[in-house]
C-alpha positions in Angstrom: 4.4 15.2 19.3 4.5 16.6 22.5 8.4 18.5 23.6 10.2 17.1 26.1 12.2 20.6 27.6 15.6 20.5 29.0 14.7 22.1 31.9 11.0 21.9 33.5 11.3 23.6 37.5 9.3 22.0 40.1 6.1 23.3 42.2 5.8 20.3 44.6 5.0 21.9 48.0 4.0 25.3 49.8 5.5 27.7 47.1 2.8 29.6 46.3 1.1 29.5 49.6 4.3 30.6 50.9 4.4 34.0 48.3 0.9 34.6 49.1 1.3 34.5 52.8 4.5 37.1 51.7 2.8 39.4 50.2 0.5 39.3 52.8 2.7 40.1 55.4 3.5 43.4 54.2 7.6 42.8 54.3 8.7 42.4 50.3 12.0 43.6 50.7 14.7 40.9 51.8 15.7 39.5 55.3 12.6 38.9 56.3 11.1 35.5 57.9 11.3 33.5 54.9 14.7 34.8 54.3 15.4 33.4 57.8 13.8 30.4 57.7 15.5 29.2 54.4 19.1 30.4 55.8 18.5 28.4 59.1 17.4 25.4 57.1 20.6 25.9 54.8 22.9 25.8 58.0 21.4 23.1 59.5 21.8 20.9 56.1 25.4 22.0 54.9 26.6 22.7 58.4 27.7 26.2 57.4 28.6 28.6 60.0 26.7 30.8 58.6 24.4 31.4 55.5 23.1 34.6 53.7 20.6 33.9 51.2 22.2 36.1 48.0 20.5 37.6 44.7 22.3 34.8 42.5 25.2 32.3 43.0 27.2 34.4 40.8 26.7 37.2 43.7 27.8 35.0 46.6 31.1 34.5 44.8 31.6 38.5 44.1 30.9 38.5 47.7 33.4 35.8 48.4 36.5 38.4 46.2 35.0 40.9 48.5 35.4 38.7 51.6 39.2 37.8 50.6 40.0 41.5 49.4 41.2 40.0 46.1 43.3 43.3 44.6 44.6 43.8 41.1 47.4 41.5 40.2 46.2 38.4 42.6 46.2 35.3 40.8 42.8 32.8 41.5 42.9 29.6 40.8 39.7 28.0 39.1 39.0 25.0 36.6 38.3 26.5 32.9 35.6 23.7 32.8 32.7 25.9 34.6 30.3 28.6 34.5 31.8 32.0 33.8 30.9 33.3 37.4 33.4 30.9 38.6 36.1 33.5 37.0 34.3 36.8 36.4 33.9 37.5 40.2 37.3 37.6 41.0 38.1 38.9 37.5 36.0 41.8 38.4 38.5 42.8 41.0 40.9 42.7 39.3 42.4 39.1 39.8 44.2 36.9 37.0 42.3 33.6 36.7 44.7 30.7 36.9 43.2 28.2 34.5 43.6 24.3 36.2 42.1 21.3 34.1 39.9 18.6 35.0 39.8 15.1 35.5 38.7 13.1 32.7 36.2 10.8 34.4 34.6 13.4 37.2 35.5 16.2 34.9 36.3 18.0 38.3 39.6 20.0 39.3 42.6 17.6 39.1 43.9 18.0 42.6 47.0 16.4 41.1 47.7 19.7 39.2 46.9 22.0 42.0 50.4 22.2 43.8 51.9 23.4 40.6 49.8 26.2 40.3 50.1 27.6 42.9 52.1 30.4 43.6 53.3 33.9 45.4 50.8 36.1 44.1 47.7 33.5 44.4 45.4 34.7 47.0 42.3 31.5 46.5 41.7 28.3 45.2 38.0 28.1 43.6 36.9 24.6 43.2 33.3 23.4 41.3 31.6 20.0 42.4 30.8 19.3 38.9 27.5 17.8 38.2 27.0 17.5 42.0 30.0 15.3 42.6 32.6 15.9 45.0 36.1 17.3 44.1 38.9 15.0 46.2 38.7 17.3 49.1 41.1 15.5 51.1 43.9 16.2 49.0 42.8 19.9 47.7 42.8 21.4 51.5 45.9 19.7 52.2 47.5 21.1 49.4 45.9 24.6 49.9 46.3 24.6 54.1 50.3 23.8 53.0 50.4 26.4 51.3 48.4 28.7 53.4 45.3 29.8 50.3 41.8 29.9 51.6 39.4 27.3 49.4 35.9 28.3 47.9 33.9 25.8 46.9 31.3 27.0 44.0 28.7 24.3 44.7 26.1 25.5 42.8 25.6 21.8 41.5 26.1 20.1 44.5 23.7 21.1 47.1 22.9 17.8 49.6 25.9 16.5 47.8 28.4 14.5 50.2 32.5 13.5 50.4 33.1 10.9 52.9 30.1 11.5 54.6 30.7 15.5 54.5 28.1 17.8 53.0 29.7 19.3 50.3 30.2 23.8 50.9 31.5 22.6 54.4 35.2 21.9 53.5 36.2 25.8 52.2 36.4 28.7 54.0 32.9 29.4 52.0 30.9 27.9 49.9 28.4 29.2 47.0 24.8 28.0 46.2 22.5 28.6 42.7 18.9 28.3 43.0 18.8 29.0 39.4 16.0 27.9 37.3 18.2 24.9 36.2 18.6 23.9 40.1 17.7 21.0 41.8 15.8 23.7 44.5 15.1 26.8 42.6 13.6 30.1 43.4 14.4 31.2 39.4 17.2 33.5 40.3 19.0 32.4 43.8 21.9 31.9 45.3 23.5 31.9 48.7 27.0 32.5 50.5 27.9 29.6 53.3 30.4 31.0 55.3 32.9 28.3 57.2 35.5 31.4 59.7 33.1 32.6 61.7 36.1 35.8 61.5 34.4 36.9 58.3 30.2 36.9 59.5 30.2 39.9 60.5 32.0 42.0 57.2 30.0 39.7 55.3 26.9 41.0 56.8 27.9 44.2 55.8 29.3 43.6 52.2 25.5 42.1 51.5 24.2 45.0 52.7 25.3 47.8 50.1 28.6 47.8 52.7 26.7 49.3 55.2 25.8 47.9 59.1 22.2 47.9 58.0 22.1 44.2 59.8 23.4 45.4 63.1 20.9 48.5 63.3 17.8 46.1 62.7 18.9 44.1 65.7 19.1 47.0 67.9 23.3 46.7 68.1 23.3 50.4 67.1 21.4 53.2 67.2 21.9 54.1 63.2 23.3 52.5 60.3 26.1 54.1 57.8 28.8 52.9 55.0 31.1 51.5 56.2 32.8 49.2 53.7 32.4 48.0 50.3 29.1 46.3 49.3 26.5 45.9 47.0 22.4 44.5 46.8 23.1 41.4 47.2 20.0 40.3 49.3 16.5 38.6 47.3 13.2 39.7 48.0 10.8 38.1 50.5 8.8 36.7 47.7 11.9 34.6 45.9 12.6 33.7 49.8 9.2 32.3 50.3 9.0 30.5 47.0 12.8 28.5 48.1 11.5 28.0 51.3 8.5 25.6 49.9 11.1 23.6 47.7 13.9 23.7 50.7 10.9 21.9 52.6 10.7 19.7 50.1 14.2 18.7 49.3 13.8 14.7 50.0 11.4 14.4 48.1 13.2 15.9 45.3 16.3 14.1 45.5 14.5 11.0 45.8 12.5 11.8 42.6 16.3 13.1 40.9 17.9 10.4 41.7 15.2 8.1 39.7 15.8 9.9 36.9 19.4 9.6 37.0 19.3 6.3 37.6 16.7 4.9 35.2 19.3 6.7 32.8 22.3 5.2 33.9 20.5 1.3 33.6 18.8 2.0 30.6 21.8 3.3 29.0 24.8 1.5 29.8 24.8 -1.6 27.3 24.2 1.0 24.5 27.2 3.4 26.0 29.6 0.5 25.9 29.1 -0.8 22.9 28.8 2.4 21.3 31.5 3.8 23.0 30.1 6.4 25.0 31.0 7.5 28.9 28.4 7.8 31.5 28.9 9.9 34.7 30.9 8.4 37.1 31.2 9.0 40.9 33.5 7.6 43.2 32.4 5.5 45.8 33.2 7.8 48.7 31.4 10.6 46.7 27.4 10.9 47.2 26.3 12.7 44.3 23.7 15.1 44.5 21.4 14.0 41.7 21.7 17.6 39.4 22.5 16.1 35.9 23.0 13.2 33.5 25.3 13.4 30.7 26.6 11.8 28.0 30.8 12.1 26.8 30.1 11.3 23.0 33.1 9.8 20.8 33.7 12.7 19.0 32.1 16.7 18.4 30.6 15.5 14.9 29.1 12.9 17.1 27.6 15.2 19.8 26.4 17.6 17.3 24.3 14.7 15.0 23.0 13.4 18.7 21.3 16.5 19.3 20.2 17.0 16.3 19.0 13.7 16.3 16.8 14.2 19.5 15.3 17.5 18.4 13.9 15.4 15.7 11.7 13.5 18.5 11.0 16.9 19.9 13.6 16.1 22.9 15.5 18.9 24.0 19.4 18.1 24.8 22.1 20.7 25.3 26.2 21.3 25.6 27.5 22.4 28.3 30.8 24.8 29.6 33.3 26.2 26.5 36.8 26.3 28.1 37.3 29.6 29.8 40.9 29.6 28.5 40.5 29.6 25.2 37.5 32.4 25.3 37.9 35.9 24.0 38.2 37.8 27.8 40.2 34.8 28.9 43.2 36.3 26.3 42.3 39.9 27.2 43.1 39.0 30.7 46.7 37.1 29.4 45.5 34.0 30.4 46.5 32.3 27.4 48.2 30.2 26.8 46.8 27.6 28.9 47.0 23.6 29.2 43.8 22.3 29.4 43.6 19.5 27.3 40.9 17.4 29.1 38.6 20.5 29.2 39.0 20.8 25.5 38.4 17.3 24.9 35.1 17.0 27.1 33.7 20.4 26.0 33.4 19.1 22.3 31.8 15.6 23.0 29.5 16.1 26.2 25.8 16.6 25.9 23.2 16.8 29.3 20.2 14.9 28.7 16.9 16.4 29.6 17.1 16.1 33.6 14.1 17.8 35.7 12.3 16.8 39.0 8.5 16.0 37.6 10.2 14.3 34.4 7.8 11.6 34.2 8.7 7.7 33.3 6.9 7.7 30.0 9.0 11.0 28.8 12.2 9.4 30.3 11.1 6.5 28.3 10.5 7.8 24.9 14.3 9.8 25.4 16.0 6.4 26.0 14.4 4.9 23.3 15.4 7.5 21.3 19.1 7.1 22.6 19.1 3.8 21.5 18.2 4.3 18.2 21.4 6.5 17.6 24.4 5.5 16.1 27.5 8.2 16.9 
């Protein structure tokens, strides 16, 4: 019986004409014209200031603690229901993550929590658009502009994701992108820093360049280049450039093709998640998701763990998702426990993504819902 992967990534317009055509230009190294092209078309679709196409989404956040000169001693707020980039870039600077739970039916930050977090020593609020659904926006800047703490949303999930009509990495003073094999676009290894104070363009110019004013030399602003601040290789070859740009060309085609998936799963699934009891994502109605993901919240962990089981024996590939950062080894070597995080607890046990990719074809999505229905949690 033929597998059905997790994960299958996407060659659906001018990638590989695109890396051809870079190799044949003779410019591998980063910032060149693909690197251009795919930052304009990034601005023009989040609304960003300013976008720098970045080595890995995890990078555009270490960029982001650069950006914010996060010391030793700051305190970050973050959700312990994510990726550990979310917390190891700021950790790396020596910031105490501030663990905040989730909602239970967006499994996003609870904005409700935020204001009592929040604190003298904390120096950002990091948010995640989980699944590619909005965080309440509304209510997390007003609570952070009260209290005067810059906002970064990690949107690596939510790329053409909107709140209220907003694209989502348009609300913080950045934004982070993943263009991670697991993407909805994908170079393999991608990310990107959107930029919202057009105060910090310039430094972060220079921070992606090793912390040198490499950018202002090759535009003939100076006559030589030098360090000049802190910085690192943060920028992606021409020929990961090239490949984005042919799926960033593409990108309404493959939402269009995402959200069929998604919602053939939801219809196909919800008489057997009620009666089974079983949650389904759930967006809110001012909330336009961004088509990255379907999961299911199963009753219990012995549940989740028997469902996948139960799929791998129909050659379907399903998978967990986040652990809670609080209760993880380095989250007690950096005293951040005890923390309350009950919902993340709960939801890390019992969730489970469904195979989810852009050429995921009706008859595979078919056999995997039939499947579904034959389970009993």
């Amino acid at each position: 019986m033929e597998t059905i992967p997790f994960n299958w990534p996407a060659v659906i317009g001018r990638e590989l004409e695109y890396v051809a055509q870079a190799a044949a230009n003779g410019h591998l190294a980063g910032d060149g014209p693909f690197t251009k092209k795919c930052e304009a078309l990034l601005q023009q679709h989040t609304g960003a200031g300013r976008a720098l196409l970045t080595t890995s989404c995890t990078h555009a956040l270490e960029m982001a603690a650069l950006l914010l000169d996060i010391q030793p001693g700051d305190e970050v707020i973050v959700p312990s229901f994510t990726f550990v980039s979310t917390a190891n870039a700021f950790a790396l600077r020596g910031a105490k993550p501030v663990f905040i739970d989730v909602r239970p039916d967006t499994l996003n930050v609870d904005e409700q929590q935020l204001a009592g977090l929040i604190g003298p020593s904390t120096k950002a609020i990091v948010i995640v658009h989980y699944a590619g659904v909005a965080c309440e926006m509304d209510a997390i800047m007003e609570t952070a502009n009260r209290a005067g703490v810059p906002v970064i949303e990690d949107n690596a999930h939510g790329l053409f994701g909107r709140y209220k009509d907003r694209p989502l990495g348009s609300f913080g003073t950045m934004a982070t992108l993943s263009f991670h094999d697991t993407k909805n676009v994908t170079c393999g290894e991608g990310g990107a820093l959107l930029i919202n104070d057009p105060e910090l363009v310039a430094r972060a110019e220079i921070v992606r360049e090793k912390g040198t004013n490499r950018s202002k030399f090759f535009r003939g602003q100076i006559d030589k280049y030098t360090w000049v601040d802190l910085g690192s290789s943060y920028i992606p070859s021409e020929l990961l450039a090239a490949f984005l740009l042919g799926q960033l060309e593409e990108f309404q085609s493959i939402q269009t093709r995402r959200r069929r998936v998604f919602e053939t799963y939801a219809s196909g699934l919800a008489s057997w998640a009620k009666a089974n009891g079983v949650a389904l994502p759930q967006a809110p109605s001012h909330c336009d998701p961004a088509w990255h993901m379907f999961y299911l919240l199963l009753p219990s962990l012995e549940a989740r763990q028997r469902f996948i089981a139960y799929l791998k024996t129909d050659s379907i590939h399903s998978v967990f998702h986040y652990l809670p950062l609080h209760l993880a080894p380095m989250g007690a070597r950096l005293n951040c426990a005890p923390s309350r995080c009950p919902v993340t607890e709960d939801v890390s046990d019992r969730l489970v993504r469904l195979p989810f990719f852009t050429t995921m074809t009706p008859a595979a999505q078919a056999r995997i819902i039939d499947t579904i229905l034959s389970f009993k949690p």
